[in-house]
C-alpha positions in Angstrom: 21.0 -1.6 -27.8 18.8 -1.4 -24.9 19.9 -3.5 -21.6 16.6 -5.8 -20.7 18.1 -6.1 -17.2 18.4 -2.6 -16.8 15.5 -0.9 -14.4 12.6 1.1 -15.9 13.2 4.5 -16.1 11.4 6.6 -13.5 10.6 9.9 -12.1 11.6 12.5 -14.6 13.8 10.3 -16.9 10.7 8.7 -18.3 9.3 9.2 -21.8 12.1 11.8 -22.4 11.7 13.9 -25.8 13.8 12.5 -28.5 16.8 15.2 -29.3 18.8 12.1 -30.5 21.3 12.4 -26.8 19.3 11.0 -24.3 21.9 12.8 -21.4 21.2 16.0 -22.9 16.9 15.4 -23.1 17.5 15.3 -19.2 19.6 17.7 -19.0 17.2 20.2 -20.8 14.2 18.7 -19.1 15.9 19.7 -15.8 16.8 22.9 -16.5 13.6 23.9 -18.1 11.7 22.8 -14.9 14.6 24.5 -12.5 13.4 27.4 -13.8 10.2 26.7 -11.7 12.7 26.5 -8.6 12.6 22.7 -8.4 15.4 21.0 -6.5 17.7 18.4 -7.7 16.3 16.6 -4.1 12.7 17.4 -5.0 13.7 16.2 -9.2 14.9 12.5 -7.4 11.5 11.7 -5.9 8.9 8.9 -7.7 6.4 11.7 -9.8 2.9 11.8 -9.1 1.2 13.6 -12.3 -2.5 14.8 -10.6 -5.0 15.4 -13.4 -6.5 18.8 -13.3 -10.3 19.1 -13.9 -11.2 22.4 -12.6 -13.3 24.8 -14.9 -15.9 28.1 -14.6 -18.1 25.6 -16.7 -17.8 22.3 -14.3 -19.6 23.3 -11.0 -19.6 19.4 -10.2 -15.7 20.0 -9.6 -15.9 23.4 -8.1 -13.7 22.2 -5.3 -11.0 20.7 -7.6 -8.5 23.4 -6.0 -8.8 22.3 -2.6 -8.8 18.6 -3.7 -5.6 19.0 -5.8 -3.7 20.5 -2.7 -5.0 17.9 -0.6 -3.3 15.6 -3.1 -0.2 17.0 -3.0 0.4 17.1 0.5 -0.9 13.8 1.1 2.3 12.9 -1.8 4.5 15.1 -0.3 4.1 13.1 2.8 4.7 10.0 1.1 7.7 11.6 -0.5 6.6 11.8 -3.8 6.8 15.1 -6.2 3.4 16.1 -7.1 2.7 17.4 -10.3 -0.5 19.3 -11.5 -1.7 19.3 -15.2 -4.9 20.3 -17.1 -7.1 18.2 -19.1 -10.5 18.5 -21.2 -13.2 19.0 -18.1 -16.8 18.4 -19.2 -19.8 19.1 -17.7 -23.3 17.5 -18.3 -25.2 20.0 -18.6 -23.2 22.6 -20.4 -21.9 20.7 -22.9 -23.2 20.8 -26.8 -24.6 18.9 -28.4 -24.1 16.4 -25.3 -21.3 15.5 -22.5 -21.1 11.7 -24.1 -19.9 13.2 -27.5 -16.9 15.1 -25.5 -16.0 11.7 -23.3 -14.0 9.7 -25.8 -12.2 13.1 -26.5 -11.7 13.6 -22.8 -10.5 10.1 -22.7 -7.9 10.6 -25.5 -6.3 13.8 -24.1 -6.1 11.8 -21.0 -4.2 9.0 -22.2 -2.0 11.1 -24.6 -1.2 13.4 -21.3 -0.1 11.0 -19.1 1.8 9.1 -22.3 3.5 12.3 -23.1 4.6 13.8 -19.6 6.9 12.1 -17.2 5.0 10.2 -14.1 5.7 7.3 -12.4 1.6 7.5 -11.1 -1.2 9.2 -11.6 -4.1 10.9 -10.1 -7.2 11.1 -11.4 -9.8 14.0 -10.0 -12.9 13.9 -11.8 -16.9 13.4 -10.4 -19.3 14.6 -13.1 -21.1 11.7 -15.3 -18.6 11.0 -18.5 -15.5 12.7 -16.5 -14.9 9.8 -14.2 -15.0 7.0 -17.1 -13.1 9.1 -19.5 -10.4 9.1 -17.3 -10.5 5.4 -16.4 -10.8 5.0 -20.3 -7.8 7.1 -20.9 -5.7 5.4 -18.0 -6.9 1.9 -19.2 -5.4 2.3 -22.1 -2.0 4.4 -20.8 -1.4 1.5 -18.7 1.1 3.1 -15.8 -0.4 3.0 -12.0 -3.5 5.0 -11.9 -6.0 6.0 -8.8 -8.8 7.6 -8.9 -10.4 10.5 -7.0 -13.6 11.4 -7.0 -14.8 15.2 -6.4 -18.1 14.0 -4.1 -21.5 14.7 -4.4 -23.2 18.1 -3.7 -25.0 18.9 -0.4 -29.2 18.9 0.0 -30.9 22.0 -0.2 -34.5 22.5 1.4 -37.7 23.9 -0.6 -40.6 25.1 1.8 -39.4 22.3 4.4 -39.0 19.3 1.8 -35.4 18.3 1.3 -34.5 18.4 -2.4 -31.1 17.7 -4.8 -30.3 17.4 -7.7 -31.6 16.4 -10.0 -34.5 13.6 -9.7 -36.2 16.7 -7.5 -35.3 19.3 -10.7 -37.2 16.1 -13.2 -39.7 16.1 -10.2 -40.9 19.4 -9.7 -40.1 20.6 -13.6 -43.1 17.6 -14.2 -45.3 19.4 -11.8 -44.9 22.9 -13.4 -45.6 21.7 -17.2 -48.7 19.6 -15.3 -49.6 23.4 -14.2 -49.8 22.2 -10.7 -47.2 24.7 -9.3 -46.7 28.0 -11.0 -43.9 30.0 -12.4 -42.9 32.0 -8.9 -42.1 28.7 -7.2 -40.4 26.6 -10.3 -37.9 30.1 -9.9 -37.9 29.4 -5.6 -37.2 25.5 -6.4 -34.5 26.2 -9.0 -32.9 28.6 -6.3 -32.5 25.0 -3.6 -32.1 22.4 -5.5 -27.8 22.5 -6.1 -26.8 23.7 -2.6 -23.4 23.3 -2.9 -20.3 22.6 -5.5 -20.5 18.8 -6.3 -21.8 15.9 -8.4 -25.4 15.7 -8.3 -27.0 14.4 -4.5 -29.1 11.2 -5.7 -27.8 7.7 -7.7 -27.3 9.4 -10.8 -24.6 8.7 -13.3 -21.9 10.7 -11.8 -23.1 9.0 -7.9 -23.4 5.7 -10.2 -19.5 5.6 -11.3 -18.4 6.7 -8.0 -19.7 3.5 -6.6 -18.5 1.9 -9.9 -14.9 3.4 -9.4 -14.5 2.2 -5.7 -16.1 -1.3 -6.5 -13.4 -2.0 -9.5 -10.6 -1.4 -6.7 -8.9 2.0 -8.2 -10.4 4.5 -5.4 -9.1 4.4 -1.5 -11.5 2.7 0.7 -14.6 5.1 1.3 -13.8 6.8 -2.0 -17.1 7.2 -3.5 -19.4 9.1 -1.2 -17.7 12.0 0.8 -19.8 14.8 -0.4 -17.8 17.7 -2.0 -17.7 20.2 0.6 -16.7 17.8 3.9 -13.1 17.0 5.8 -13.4 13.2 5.1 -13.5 14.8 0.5 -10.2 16.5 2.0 -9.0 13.8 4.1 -9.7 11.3 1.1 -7.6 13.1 -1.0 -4.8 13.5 1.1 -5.2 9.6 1.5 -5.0 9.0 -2.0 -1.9 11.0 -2.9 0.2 9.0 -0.4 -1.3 5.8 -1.7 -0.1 7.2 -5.3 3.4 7.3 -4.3 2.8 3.9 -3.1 1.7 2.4 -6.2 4.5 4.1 -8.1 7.0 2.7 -6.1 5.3 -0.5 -6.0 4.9 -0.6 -9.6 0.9 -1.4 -9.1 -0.2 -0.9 -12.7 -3.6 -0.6 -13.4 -4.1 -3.7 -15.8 -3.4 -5.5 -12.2 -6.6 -4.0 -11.0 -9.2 -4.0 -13.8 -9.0 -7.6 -14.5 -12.6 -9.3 -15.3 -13.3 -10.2 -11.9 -12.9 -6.2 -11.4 -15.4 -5.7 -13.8 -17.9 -8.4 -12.6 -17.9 -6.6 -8.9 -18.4 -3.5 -10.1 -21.6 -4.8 -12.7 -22.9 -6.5 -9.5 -22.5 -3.0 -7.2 -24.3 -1.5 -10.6 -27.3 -3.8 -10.1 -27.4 -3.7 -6.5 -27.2 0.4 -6.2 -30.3 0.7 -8.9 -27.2 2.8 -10.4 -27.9 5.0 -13.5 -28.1 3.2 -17.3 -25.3 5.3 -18.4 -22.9 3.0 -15.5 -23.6 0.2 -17.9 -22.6 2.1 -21.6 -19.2 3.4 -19.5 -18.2 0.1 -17.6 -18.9 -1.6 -21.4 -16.5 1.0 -22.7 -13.7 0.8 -19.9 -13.7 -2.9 -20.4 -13.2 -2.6 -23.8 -10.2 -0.7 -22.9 -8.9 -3.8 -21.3 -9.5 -6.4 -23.9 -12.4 -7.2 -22.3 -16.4 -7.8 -23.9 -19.2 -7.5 -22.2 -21.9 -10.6 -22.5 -25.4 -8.8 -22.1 -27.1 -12.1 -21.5 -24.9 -13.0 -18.3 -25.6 -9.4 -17.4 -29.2 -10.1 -17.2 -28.9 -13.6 -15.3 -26.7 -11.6 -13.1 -29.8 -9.2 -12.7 -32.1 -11.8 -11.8 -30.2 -13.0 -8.6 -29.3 -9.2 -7.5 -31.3 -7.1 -5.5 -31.4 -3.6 -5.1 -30.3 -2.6 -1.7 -29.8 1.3 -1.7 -32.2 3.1 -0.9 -31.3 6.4 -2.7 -33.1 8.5 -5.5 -34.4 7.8 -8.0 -35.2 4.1 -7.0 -35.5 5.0 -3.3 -35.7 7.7 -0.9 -32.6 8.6 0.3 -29.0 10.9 -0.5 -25.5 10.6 -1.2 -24.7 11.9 2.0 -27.1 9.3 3.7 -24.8 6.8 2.5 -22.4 8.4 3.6 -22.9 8.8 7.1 -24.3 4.8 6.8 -21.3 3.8 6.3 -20.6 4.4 2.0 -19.5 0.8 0.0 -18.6 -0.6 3.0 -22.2 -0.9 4.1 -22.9 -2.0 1.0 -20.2 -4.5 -0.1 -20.8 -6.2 2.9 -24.0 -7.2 2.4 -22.7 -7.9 -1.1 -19.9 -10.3 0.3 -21.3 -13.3 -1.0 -21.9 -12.2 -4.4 -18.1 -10.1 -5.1 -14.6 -11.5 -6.2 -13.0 -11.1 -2.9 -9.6 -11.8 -4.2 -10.1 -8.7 -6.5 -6.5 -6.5 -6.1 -7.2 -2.9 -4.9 -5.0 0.1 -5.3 -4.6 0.0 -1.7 -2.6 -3.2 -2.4 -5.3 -5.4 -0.4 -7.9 -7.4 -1.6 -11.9 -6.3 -1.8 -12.0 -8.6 1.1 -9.5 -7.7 3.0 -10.4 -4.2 2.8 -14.2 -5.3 4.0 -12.9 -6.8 6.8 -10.8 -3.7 7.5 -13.8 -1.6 7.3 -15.3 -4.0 10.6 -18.3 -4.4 11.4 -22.0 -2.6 10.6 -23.7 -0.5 12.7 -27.8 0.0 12.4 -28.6 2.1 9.6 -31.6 2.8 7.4 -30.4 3.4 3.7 -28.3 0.0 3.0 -31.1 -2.8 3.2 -29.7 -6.4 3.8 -30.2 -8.8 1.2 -33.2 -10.2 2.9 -35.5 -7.4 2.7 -34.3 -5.4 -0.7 -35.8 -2.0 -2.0 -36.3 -4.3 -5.3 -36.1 -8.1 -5.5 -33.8 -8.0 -9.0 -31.3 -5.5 -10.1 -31.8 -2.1 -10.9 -31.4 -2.7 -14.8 -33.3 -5.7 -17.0 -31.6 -6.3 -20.2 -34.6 -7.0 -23.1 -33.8 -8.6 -27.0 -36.5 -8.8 -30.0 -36.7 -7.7 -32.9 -36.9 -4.0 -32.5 -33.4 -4.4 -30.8 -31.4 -7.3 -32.0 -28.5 -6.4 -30.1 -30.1 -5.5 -27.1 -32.0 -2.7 -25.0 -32.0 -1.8 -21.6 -34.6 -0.5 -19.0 -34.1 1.1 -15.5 -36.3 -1.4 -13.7 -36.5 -0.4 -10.2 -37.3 3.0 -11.4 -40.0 2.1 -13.8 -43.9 1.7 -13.1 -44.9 -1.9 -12.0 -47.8 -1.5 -14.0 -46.4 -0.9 -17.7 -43.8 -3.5 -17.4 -46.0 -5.8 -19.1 -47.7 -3.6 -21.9 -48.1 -3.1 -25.6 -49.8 -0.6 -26.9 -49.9 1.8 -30.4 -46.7 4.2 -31.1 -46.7 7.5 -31.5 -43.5 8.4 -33.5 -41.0 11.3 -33.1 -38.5 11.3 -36.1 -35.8 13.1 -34.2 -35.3 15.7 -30.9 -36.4 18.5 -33.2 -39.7 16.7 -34.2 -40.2 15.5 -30.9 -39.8 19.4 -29.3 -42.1 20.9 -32.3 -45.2 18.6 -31.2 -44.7 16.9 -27.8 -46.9 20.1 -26.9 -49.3 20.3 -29.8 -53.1 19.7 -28.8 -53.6 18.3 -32.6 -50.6 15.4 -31.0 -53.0 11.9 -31.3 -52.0 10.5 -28.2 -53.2 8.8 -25.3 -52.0 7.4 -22.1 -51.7 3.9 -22.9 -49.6 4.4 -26.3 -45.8 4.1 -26.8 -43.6 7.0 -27.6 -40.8 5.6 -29.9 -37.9 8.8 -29.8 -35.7 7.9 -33.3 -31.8 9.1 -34.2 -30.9 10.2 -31.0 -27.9 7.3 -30.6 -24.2 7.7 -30.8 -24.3 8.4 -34.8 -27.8 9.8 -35.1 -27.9 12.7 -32.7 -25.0 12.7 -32.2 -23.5 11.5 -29.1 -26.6 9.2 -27.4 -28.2 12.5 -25.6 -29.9 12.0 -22.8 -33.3 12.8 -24.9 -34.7 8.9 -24.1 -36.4 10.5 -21.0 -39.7 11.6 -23.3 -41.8 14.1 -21.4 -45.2 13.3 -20.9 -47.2 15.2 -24.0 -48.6 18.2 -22.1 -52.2 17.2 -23.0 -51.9 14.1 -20.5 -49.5 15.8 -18.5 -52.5 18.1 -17.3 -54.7 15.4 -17.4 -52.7 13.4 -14.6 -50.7 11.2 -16.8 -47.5 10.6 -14.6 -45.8 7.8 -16.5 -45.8 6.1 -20.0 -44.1 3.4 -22.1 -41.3 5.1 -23.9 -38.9 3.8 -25.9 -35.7 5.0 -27.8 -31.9 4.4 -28.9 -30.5 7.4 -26.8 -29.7 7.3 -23.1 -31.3 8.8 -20.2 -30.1 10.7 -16.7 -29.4 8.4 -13.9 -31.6 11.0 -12.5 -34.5 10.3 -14.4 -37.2 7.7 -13.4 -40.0 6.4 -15.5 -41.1 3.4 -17.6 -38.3 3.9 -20.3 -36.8 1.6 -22.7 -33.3 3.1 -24.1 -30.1 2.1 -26.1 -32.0 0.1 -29.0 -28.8 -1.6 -30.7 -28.8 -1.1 -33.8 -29.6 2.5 -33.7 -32.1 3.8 -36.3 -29.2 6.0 -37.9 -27.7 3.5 -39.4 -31.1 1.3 -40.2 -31.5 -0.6 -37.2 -35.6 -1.8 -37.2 -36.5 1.4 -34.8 -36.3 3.6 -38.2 -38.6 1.3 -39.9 -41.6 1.8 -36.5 -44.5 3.9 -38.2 -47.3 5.8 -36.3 -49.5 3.0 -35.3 -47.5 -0.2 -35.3 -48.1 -1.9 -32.0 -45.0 -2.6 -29.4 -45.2 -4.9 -26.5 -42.7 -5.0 -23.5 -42.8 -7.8 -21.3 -39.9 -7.3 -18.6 -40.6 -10.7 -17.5 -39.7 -12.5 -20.2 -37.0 -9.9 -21.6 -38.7 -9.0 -24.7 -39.4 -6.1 -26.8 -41.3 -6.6 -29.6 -42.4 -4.7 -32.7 -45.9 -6.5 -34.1 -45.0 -5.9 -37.7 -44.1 -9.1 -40.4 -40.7 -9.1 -41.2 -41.1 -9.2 -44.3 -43.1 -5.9 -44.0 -39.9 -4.9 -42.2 -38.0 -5.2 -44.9 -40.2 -3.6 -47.6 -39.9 -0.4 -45.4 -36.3 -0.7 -45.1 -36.5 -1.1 -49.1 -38.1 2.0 -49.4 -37.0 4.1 -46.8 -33.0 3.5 -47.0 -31.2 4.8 -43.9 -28.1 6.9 -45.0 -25.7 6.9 -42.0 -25.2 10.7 -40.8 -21.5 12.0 -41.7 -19.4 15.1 -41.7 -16.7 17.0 -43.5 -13.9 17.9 -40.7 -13.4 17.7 -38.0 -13.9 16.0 -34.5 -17.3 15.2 -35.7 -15.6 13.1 -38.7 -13.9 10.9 -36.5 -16.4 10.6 -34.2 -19.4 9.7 -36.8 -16.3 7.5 -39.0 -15.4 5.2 -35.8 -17.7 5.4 -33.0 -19.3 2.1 -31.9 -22.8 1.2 -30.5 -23.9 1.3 -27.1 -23.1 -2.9 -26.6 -19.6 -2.0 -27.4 -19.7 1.5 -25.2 -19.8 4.1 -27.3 -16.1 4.0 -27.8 -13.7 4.7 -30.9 -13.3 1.4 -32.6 -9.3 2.1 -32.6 -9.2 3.0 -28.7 -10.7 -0.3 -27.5 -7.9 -2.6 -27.1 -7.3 -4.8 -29.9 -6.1 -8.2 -27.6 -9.4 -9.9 -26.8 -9.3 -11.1 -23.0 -12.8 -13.1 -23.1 -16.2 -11.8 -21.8 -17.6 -10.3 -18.5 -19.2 -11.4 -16.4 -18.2 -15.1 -17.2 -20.6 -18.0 -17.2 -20.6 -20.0 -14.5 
């Protein structure tokens, strides 16, 4: 029988594989990694398992060797024994049919890594969009200390004297080459600029968007989030945050310690304030889930209301990730925050968010952090809307949207899927006009699937050439934090599995009021439901596979796209909590 006085086992005693003599699974263990030319000395250090992202197909973490020795040394120093091991890497814009159906696999291999191999913490290197939550997903759930380290955003390149990153200036200029107003030689001379270096993409896009997330819920070292890739202070970070590993292994700082709901609300209130990406919300929802934790999209929205965007950075601003850098990162930003964050939230530094504001001193005079009194945008970057085209909810991008179609209605013009939309958004014979609504169906986690970032419609090329810059789109898949536009995304229910979007016909009218969080469909219900009579939705499945288990248990986008049997089956209440 087990001795419950008895201390935890550590380093490499823990999780040994079962041979039925425990002696001799250490004994083999030992010999095994001897043959490595490990010390007995080195074998009686605290373990630091680093999590090893690097792949010819993940640019975004092109400088994962440089970070991972960084690590090492910085645990070394601390007297740890750093250990290197591969997971899944994915990147956004080579994976197929979409990075979001990978994450929850990336997530898994996480977990079950760190489960299987002996650490007493663990490091976790990732930067590009569903890389970063997939590994606080997988950690969530494995439960042993955890820190996170970002790879850092890539540099700015320059096109014919304008500065440009990626990738709001790829959406940007792409929309100016189908508008015919550049031509083919300088779309190729653009394309040459606009990823000057390894790294995440430059602007408040998703992978920029949990960066800020990741140092806002407390599991990144102070300044975490915006080192770009290819600087000293990425290097210097990541030496900090091996030492700080060995720390929290010794110290036993677990990760439930630091994701606790008043984690969560900071980092939905750093969402808001940074006009982050819609994709922030879909992964916070699903690392909270992790924790036993729901999140209540009404207190969300009143959240919203009473929090300004303050970064100016692309798409909802003007600025870079390596303007906010040199302004000073979070700690610019959480200060001006201060009286809207959980100050008593535990860090993996072992401080509070408070005490490591106050650590961080005082500001200095800076253009790209606005103080609360003179926002980019007088509400948060993200408006949550009901009705009853999306019972369960749907979200827009407010401070990226056009002021103008934020109250609208207008006539829809339907695309069935991403295949019927790429056959005709180009046809001359497509009956469109400027002030319609382009409804996108079966592009959500089920119907695509995976939730591809399909929501951001192109403009029709007709009105594209005519000068059309911006229309009222709506849809159940997500969108780039990149992106920009009037765009309504993650319609709960998703048409694939008959939410009222598959039911919208050519014609039916749609209003959107932001101000009054609605989206409607101008249709009877009990027209509704003859449609849904006659047009039965059969839910999309498959025979094998990863796809099985994906279409079998993935959730919607209010419950984050996660596998029903990952989130965590102890409910802890809802986030944010009312007041």
């Amino acid at each position: 029988m087990t001795d419950p006085t008895a201390p935890a086992a550590s380093g490499l005693s823990k999780g040994l594989t079962s041979y039925g003599d425990r002696e001799f699974s250490l004994f083999l263990r030992k010999a095994f990694i001897k043959g490595a030319g490990y010390t007995d000395t080195a074998l009686e250090r605290p373990v630091v398992g680093i999590v090893d992202t690097g792949s010819a197909y993940n640019p975004c973490h092109g400088n994962a060797p440089q970070l991972i020795e960084a690590v090492k040394r910085g645990v070394m120093l601390a007297g740890g024994l750093p250990m290197a091991f591969p997971t899944i890497s994915i990147h956004e814009s080579y994976a197929q049919p979409t990075s979001m159906y990978l994450r929850n696999l990336m997530s898994i291999d996480t977990e079950e890594m760190i489960r299987a191999q002996p650490m007493d913490a663990v490091v976790l290197i990732g930067g590009c969009d569903k890389t970063v939550p997939a590994q606080l997903m997988g950690a969530a759930s494995a439960g042993i200390p955890a820190i996170q380290l970002i790879t850092g955003s890539m540099l700015t390149g320059s096109h014919r004297g304008e500065r440009v990153g990626a990738c709001t200036d790829c959406r940007r200029y792409w929309g100016r080459y189908r508008a015919d107003e550049i031509d083919a030689n300088e779309i190729a001379a653009v394309n040459e600029q606009l990823v000057a270096s390894v790294g995440t993409c430059s602007v408040m896009g998703t992978a920029s968007t949990m960066a800020c997330i990741a140092e806002a819920l407390g599991m990144t070292v102070p300044g975490g989030a915006s080192a770009p890739a290819v600087t000293a202070d990425r290097i210097r970070i990541a030496e900090t945050t091996g030492t700080q590993a060995v720390r929290i292994a010794r110290e036993r700082l677990t990760i439930d310690q630091v994701l606790t709901a008043a984690a969560f609300e900071n980092a939905m209130r750093v969402l808001l304030a940074i006009g982050g990406s819609t994709n922030g919300l879909v992964h916070l929802t699903a690392i909270a889930g992790r924790m036993g934790f729901e999140v209540d999209l009404h207190a969300l929205d009143r959240m919203s209301r009473e929090t300004p965007v303050l970064l100016d950075l692309k798409p909802s601003g003007a600025h870079y990730m390596e303007d906010f850098h040199h302004a000073g990162g979070m700690a610019t930003l959480l200060r001006e925050l201060k009286s809207l964050l959980h100050l008593d939230a535990l860090t993996v530094s072992g401080r509070t968010l408070g005490e490591e504001i106050e650590r961080a001193g005082s500001g200095f005079r800076q253009d790209v952090v606005r103080p609360l009194s003179n926002p980019i945008y007088a509400q948060g970057g993200i408006a949550v809307l009901h009705g009853n085209l999306a019972p369960g909810g749907a979200i827009i991008k407010q401070s990226a949207a056009d002021a103008k179609l934020m109250e609208h209605e207008g006539r829809a013009v339907v695309f069935e899927n991403a295949q019927d939309l790429a056959a005709r958004i180009d046809s001359a014979e497509l009956d469109v006009h400027a002030d319609d609504v382009l409804v996108l169906k079966n592009i959500g986690p089920k119907g695509a699937p995976g939730m591809p970032e399909a929501g951001y419609l192109p403009i029709p090329l007709k009105l594209a050439r005519a000068g059309v810059k911006d229309m009222l789109r709506i849809s159940d898949g997500r969108m780039s934090g990149t992106a920009f536009g009037t765009i309504v995304l993650h319609v709960t229910p998703e048409s694939a599995i008959g939410g009222p979007l598959a039911h919208v016909r050519n014609g039916d009218r749609i209003a959107l009021s932001v101000a009054r969080r609605e989206l409607t469909l101008q249709v009877p219900a009990d027209e509704l439901a003859r449609r849904a009579t006659a047009s039965p939705v059969e839910p999309p499945s498959a025979d094998r596979g990863y796809r099985k288990l994906f279409l079998q248990t993935v959730t919607q986008a209010d419950q984050g796209v996660d596998f029903d049997f990952l989130r965590c089956a102890q409910r802890r209440g809802a986030v944010p909590r009312s007041k």
